[in-house]
Residue frames as qw, qx, qy, qz and C-alpha x, y, z in Angstrom:
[[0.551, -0.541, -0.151, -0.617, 23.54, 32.43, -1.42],
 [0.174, -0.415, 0.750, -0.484, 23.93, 31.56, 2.29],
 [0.345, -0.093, -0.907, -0.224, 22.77, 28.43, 3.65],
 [0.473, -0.315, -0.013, -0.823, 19.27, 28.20, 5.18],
 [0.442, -0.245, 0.671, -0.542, 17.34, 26.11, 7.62],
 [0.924, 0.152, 0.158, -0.314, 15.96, 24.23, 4.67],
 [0.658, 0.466, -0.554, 0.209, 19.24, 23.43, 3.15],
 [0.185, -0.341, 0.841, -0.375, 20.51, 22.28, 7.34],
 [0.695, 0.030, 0.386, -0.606, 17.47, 20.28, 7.49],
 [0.903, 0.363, 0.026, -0.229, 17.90, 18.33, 4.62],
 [0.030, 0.744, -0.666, 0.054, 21.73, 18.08, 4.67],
 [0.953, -0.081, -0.065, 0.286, 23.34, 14.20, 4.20],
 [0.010, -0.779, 0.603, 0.173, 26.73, 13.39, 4.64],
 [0.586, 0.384, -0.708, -0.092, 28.24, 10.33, 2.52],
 [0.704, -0.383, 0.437, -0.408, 27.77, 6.96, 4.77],
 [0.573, -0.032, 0.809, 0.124, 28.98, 4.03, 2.57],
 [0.033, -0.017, -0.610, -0.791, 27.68, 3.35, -1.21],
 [0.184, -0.484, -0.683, -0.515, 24.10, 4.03, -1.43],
 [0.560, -0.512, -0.592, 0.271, 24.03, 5.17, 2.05],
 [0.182, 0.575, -0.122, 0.788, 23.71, 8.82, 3.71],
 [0.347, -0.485, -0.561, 0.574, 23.25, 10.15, 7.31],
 [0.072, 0.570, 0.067, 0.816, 21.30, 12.66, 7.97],
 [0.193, -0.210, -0.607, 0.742, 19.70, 14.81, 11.75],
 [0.171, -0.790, -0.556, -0.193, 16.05, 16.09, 12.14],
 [0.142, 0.294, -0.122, 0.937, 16.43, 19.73, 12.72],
 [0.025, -0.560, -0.666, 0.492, 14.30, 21.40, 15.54],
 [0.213, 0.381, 0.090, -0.895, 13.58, 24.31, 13.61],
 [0.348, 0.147, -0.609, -0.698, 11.13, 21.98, 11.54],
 [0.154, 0.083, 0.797, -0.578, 9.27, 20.60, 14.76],
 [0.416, -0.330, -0.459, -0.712, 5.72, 19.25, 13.95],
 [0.743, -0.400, 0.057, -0.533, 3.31, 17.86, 16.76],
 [0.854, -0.314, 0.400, 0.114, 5.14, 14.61, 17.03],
 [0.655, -0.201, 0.381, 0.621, 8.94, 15.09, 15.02],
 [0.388, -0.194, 0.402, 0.807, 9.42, 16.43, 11.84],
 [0.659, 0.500, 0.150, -0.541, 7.10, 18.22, 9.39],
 [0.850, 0.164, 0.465, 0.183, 6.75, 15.03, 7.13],
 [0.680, 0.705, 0.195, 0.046, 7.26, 17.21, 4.15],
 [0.360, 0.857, -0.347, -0.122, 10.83, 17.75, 4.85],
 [0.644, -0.248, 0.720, 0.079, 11.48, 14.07, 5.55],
 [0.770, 0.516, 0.334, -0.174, 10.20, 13.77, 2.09],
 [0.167, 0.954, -0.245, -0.034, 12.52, 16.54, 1.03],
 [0.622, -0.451, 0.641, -0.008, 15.30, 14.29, 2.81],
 [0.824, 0.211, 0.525, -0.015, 14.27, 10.91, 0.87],
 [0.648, 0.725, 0.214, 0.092, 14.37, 12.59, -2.42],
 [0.326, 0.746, -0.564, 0.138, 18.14, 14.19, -2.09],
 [0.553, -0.480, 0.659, 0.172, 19.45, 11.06, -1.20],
 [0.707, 0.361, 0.605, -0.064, 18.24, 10.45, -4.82],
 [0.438, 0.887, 0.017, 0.144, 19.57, 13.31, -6.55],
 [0.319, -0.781, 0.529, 0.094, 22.98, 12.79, -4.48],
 [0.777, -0.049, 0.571, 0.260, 23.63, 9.19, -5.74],
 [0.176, -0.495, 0.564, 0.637, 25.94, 8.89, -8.35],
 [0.166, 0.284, 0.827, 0.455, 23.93, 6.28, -10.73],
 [0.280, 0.673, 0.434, -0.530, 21.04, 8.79, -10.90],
 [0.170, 0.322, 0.561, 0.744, 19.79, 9.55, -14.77],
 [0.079, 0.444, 0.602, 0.659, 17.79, 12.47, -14.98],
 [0.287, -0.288, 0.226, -0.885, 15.32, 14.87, -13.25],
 [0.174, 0.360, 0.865, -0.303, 12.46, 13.40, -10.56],
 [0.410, -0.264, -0.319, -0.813, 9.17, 13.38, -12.11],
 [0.661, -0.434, -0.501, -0.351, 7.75, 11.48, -9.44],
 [0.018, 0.368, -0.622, 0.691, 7.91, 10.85, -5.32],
 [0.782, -0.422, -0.308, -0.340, 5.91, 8.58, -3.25],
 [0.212, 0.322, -0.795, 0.468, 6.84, 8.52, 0.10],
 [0.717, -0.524, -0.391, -0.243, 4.83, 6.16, 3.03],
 [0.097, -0.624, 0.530, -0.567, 5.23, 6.82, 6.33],
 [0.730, -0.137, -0.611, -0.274, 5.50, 3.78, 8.43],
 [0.365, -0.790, -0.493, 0.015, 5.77, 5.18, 11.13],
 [0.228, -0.970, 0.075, -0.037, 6.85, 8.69, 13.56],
 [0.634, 0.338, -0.226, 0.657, 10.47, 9.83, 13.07],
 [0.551, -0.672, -0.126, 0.478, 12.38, 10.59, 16.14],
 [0.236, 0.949, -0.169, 0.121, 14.05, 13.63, 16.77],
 [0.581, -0.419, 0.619, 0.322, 17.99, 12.63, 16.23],
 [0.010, 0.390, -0.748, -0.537, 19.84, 10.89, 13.27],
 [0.818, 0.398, 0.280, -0.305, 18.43, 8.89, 10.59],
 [0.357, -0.345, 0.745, 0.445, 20.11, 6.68, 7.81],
 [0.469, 0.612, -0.122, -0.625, 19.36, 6.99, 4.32],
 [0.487, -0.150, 0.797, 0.324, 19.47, 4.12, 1.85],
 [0.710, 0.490, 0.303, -0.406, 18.86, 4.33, -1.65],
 [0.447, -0.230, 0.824, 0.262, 19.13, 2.32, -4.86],
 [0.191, 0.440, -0.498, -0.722, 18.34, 2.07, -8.08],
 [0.687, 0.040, 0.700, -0.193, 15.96, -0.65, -9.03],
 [0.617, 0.080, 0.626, 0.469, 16.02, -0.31, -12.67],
 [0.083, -0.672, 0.119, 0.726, 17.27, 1.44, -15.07],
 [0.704, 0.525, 0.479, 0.010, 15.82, 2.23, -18.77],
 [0.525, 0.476, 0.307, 0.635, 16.82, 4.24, -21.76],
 [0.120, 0.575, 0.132, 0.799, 15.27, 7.13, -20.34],
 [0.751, -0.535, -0.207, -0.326, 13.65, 6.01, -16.86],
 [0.508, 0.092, -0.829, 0.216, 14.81, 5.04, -14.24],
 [0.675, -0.587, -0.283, -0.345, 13.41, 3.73, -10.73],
 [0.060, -0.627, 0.508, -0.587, 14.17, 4.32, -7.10],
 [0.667, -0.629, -0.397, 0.045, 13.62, 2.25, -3.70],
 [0.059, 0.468, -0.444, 0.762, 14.82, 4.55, -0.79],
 [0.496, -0.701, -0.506, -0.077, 14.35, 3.88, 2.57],
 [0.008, 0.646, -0.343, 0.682, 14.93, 5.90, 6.08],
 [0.845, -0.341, -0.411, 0.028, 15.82, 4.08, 9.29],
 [0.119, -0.690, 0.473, -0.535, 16.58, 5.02, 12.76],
 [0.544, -0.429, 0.670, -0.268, 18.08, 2.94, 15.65],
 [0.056, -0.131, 0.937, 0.319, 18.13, 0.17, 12.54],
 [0.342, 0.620, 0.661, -0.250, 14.14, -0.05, 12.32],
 [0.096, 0.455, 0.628, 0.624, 12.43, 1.05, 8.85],
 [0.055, 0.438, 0.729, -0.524, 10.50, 4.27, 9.31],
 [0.507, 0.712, -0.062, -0.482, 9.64, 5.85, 5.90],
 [0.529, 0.100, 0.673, 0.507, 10.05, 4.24, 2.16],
 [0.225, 0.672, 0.019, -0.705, 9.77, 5.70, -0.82],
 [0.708, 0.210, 0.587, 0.332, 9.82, 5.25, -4.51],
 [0.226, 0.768, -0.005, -0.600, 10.71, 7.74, -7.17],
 [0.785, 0.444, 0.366, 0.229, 11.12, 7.84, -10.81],
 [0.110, -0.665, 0.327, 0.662, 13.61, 10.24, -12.62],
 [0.733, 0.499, 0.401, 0.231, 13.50, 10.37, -16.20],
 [0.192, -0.117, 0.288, 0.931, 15.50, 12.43, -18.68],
 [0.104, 0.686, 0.259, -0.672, 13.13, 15.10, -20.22],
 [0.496, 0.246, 0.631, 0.543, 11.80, 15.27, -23.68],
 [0.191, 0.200, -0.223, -0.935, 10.79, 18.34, -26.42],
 [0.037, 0.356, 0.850, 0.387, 7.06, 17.13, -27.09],
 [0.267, -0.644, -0.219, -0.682, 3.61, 18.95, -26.53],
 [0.220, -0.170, -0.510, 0.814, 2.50, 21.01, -24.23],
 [0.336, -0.469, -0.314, -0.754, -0.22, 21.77, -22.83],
 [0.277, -0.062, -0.853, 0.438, -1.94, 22.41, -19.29],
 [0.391, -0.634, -0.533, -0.402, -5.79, 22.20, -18.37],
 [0.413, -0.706, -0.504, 0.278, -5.13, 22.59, -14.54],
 [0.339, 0.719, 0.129, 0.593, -5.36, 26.14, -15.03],
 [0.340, -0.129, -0.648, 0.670, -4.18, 28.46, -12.04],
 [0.124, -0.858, -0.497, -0.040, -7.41, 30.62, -10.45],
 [0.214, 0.565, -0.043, 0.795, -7.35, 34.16, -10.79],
 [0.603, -0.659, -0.421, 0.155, -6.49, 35.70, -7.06],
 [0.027, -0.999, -0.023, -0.012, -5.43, 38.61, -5.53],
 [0.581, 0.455, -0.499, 0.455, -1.38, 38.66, -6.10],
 [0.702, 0.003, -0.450, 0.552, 0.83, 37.80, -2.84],
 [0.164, -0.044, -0.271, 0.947, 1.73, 41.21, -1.51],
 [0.396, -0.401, -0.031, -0.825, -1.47, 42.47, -1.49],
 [0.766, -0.553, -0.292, -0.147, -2.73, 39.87, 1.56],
 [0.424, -0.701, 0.548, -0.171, -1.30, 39.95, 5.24],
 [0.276, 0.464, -0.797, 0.270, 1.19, 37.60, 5.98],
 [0.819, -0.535, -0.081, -0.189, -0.62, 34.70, 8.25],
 [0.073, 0.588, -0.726, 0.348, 0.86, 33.58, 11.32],
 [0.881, -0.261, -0.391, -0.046, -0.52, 29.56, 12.28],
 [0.031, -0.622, 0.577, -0.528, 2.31, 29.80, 14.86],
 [0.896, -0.320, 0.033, -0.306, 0.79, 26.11, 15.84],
 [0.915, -0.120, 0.143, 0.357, 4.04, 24.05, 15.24],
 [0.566, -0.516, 0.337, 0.547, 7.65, 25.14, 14.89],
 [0.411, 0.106, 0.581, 0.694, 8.17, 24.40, 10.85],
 [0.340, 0.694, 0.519, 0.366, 5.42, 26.97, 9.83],
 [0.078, -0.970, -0.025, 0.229, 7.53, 29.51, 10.68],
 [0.424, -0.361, 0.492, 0.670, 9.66, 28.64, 7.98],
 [0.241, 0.408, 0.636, 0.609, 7.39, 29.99, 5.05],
 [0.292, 0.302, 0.053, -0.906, 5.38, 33.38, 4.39],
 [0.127, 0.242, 0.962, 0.018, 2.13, 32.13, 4.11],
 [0.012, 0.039, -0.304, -0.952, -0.45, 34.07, 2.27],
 [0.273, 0.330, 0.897, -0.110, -4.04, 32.74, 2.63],
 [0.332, -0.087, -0.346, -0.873, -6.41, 33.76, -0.11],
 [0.818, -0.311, -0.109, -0.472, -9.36, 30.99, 1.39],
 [0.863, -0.137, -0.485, 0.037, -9.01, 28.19, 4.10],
 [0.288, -0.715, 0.220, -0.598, -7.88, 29.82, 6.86],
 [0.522, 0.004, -0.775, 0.357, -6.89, 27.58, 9.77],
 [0.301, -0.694, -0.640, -0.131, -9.98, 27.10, 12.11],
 [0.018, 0.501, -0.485, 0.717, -9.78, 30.23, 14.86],
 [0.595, -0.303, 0.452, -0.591, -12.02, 27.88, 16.91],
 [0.234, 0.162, -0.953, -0.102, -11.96, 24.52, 17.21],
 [0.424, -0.038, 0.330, -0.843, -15.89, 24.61, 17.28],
 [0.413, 0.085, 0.906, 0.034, -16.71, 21.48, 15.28],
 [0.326, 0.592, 0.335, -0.656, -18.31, 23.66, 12.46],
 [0.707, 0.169, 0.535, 0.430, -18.54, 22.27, 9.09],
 [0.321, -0.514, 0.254, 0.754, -17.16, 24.79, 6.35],
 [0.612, 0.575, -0.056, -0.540, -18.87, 23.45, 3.85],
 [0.814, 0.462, -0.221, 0.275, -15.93, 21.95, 1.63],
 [0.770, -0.442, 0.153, 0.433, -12.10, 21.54, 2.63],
 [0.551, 0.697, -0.066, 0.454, -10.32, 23.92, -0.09],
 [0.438, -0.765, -0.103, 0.460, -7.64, 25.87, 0.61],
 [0.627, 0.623, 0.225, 0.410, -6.08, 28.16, -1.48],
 [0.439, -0.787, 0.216, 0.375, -2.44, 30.10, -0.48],
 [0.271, 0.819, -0.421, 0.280, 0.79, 31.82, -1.45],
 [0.840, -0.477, 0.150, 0.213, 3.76, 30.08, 0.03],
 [0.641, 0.649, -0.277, 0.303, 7.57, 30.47, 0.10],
 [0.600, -0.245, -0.395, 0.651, 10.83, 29.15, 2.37],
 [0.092, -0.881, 0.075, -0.458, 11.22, 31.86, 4.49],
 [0.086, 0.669, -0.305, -0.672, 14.21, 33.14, 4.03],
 [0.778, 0.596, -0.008, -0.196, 13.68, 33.07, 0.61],
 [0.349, -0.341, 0.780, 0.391, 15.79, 30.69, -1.58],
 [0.224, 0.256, -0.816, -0.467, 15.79, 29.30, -5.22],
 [0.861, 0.049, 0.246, -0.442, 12.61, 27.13, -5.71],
 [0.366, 0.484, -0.659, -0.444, 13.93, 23.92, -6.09],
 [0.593, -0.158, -0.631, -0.475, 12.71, 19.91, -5.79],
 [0.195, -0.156, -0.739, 0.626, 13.54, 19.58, -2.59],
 [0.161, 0.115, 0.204, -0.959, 11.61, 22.91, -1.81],
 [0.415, -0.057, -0.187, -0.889, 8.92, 22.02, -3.78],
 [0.552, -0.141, -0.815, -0.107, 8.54, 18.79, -2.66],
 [0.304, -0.156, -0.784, 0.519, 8.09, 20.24, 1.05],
 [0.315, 0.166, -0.136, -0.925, 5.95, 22.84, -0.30],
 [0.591, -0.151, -0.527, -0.592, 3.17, 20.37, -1.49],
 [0.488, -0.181, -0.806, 0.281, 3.05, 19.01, 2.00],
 [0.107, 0.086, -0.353, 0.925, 2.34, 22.81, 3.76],
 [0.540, -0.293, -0.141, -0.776, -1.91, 22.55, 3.94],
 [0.475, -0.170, 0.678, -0.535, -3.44, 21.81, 7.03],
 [0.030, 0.140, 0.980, 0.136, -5.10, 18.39, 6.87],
 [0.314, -0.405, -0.662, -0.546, -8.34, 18.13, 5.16],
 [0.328, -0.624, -0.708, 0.050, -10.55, 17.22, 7.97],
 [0.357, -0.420, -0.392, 0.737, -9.57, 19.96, 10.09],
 [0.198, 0.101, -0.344, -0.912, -10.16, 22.69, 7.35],
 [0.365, -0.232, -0.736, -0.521, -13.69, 20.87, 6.96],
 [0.665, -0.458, -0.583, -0.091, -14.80, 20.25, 10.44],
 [0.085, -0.725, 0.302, -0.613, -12.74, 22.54, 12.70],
 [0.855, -0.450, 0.184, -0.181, -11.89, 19.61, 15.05],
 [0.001, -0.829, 0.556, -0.062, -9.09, 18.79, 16.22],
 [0.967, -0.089, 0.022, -0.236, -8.95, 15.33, 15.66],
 [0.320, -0.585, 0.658, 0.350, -5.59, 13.12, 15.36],
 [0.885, 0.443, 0.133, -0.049, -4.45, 12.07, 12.53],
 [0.491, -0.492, 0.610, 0.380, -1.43, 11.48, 9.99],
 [0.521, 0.532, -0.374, -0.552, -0.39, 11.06, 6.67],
 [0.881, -0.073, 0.463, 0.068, -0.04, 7.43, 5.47],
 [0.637, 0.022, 0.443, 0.631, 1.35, 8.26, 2.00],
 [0.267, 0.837, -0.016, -0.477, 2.10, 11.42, -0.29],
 [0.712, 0.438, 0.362, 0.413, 2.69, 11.10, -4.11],
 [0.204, 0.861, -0.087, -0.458, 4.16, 14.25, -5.77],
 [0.668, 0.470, 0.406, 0.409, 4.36, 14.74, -9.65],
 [0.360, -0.465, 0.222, 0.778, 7.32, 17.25, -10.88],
 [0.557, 0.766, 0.242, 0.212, 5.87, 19.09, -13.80],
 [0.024, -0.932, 0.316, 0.176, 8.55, 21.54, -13.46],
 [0.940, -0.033, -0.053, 0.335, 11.79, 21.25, -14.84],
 [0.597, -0.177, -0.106, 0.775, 15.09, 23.07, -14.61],
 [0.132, 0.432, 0.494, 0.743, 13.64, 25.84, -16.65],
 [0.464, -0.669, -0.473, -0.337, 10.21, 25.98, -14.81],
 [0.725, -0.516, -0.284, 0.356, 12.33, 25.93, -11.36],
 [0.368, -0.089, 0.047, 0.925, 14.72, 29.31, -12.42],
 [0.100, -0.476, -0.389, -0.782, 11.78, 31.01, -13.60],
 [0.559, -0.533, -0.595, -0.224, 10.66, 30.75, -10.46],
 [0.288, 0.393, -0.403, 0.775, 13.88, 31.64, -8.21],
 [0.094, -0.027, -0.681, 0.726, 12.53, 33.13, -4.81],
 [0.224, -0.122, -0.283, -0.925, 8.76, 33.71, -5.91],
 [0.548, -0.035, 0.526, -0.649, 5.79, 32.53, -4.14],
 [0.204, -0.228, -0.880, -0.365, 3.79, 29.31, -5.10],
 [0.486, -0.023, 0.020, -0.873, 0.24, 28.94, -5.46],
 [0.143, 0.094, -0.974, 0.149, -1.26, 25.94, -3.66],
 [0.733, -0.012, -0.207, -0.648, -4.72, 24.52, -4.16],
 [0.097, 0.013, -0.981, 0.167, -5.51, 21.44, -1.94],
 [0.647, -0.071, 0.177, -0.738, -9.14, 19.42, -1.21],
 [0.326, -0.159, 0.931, -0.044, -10.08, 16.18, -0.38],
 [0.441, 0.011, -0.538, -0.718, -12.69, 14.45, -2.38],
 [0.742, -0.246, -0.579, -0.231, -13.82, 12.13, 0.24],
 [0.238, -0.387, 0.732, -0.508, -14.02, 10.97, 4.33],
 [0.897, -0.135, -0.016, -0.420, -14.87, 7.84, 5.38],
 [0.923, -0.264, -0.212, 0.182, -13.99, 4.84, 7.88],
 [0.680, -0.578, 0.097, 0.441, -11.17, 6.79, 9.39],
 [0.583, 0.099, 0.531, 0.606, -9.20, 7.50, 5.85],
 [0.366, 0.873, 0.268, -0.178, -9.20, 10.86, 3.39],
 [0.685, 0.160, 0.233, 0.672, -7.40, 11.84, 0.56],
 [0.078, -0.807, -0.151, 0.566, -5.98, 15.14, -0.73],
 [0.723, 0.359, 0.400, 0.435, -5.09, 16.61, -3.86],
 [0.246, -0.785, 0.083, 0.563, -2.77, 19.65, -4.58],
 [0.702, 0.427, 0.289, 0.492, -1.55, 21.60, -7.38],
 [0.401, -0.684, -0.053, 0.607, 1.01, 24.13, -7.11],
 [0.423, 0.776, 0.346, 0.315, 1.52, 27.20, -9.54],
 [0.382, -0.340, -0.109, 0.853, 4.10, 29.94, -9.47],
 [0.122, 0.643, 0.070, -0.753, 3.19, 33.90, -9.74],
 [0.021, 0.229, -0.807, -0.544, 3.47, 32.92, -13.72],
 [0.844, 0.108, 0.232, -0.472, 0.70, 30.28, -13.73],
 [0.540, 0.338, -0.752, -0.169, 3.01, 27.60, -14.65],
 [0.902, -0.199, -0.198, -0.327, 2.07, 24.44, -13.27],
 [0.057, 0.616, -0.773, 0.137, 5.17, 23.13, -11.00],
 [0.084, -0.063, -0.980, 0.169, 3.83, 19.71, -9.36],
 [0.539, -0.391, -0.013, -0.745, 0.94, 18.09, -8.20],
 [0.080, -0.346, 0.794, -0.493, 0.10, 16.35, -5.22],
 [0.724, -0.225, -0.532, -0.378, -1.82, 13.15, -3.55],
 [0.221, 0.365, -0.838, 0.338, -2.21, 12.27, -0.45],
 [0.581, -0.101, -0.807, 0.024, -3.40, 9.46, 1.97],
 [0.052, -0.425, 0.644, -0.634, -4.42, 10.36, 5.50],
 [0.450, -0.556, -0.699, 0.008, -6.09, 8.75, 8.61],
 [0.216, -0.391, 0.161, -0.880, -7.73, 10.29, 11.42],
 [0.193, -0.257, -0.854, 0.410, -9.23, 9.29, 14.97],
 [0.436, -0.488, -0.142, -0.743, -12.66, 10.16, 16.65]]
C-alpha cells in the first residue's frame, strides 16, 4: 500500500540510541501547529521503533507542555522498567533543545483470559448512509471522512447551550489505510473540544493531557483494515477554567478498540 500523509507525518529517522528525528507536516495544520493527536501518534512510534520494546501498547499518556513549532522535533525514548510481561516508557519531544511534550506508555505482552465488554457500541445509522461532513476549520480535518451521527460542529458561534457535549461520529484516515495504533491513537483525539460542542463559543483553549487505553490488539486492528470507527466523546464536568473528556471508539463490528481521557483548559 502506498504511503500516506499519515505515515509522512509520523515518519522518524534513526538519531543516536533511543533517539529519533522527526518534521511536523503542514498537511496536519491545527490553529497553532500540529493536530496534537498526531504528535501523540509521533510519541508512541518512537516506542514501537525502539529495539528494547516487549509487547503491544496498552496504554499512552501524553502532556503537552507546551505548542509545537512547525519544523523538526527530536524524539527521546527509554525504557524505565521492564517486567515479565510489562514494561514502561518515558518519551519525551524537544525542539530547539527545550521539552515540549512527555509521555508515558505501557506495552505489555497479551494474555488468553476473559472477555467481556459492557461499553457497548449504540445502535446508529451505518457510515454510508450519512453525508460526508466538511469542518474545513483547520488543515488536518481534511485528512479523515467524517460522518456525524450527533454533535455537529456549532454553524454559529451564538453562545447557545446544547444541552450536553456528546458527540457521536464515523471516522477514517482519508485515504484510507490499515487501522493501526498510531491511527488509532490520532483517531481518539478527532472531537471538537467539549466546551465548544456545549456552548457554541469560541473560546481558547488546549489540551493539557490525553490518556488512551488500547483494547485492540493485532487481531482487533486487521479486523478492522480500512473501516470506519465509531467515536463517542463527553465531558462530565466544567469548572475554574479546566474540563475533561472521555471517548470510546468502536469499529463497524462493535468491537471496542480504545478508550480515551482527556484534560483540557479554556479562557473567557
Amino acid at each position: 500500500m502506498s504511503r500516506t500523509l499519515f505515515d509522512e507525518a509520523v515518519a522518524l529517522a534513526p538519531a543516536g540510541e533511543g533517539c529519533w528525528t522527526g518534521h511536523t507536516h503542514p498537511g496536519w495544520a491545527n490553529m497553532i501547529g500540529p493536530f496534537g493527536g498526531i504528535s501523540a501518534a509521533a510519541l508512541l512510534h518512537a516506542v514501537l521503533l525502539h529495539p528494547q520494546r516487549l509487547g503491544e501498547p496498552v496504554s499512552l499518556t501524553v502532556n503537552f507542555a507546551a505548542a509545537v513549532a512547525d519544523g523538526p522535533y527530536e524524539l527521546r525514548a527509554r525504557p524505565a522498567r521492564t517486567n515479565r510481561s510489562t514494561q514502561h516508557w518515558w518519551v519525551e519531544m524537544l525542539q530547539g533543545g527545550e521539552t515540549v511534550l512527555t509521555a508515558t506508555a505501557i506495552t505489555a505482552v497479551r494474555r488468553d483470559t476473559f472477555e467481556m465488554t459492557e461499553a457497548l457500541a449504540p445502535v446508529v445509522p451505518r457510515p454510508l448512509d450519512l453525508p460526508r461532513s466538511d469542518p474545513a476549520r483547520v488543515t488536518w480535518t481534511r485528512r479523515y471522512d467524517l460522518r456525524v451521527v450527533e454533535g455537529e460542529p456549532p454553524a454559529t458561534w451564538d453562545a447557545s447551550d446544547s444541552g450536553h457535549s456528546r458527540s457521536l461520529l464515523w471516522m477514517r484516515d482519508d485515504p484510507h489505510r490499515p487501522l493501526d495504533w498510531l491511527s488509532l491513537t490520532a483517531l481518539a483525539d478527532v472531537f471538537i473540544p467539549r466546551i465548544w460542542r456545549r456552548r457554541a463559543t469560541l473560546v481558547p483553549l488546549g489540551t493539557v493531557t490525553m490518556t488512551v487505553y488500547y483494547h485492540a490488539g493485532p487481531q482487533q486492528l486487521a479486523e478492522t483494515g480500512t473501516g470506519f470507527v465509531l467515536g463517542q466523546a463527553q465531558a462530565q464536568g466544567f469548572r475554574a477554567g479546566y474540563n475533561d473528556q472521555a471517548a470510546l471508539l468502536w469499529n463497524e463490528a462493535g468491537t471496542l478498540l480504545a478508550s480515551s481521557h482527556q484534560w483540557m483548559y479554556y479562557k473567557e
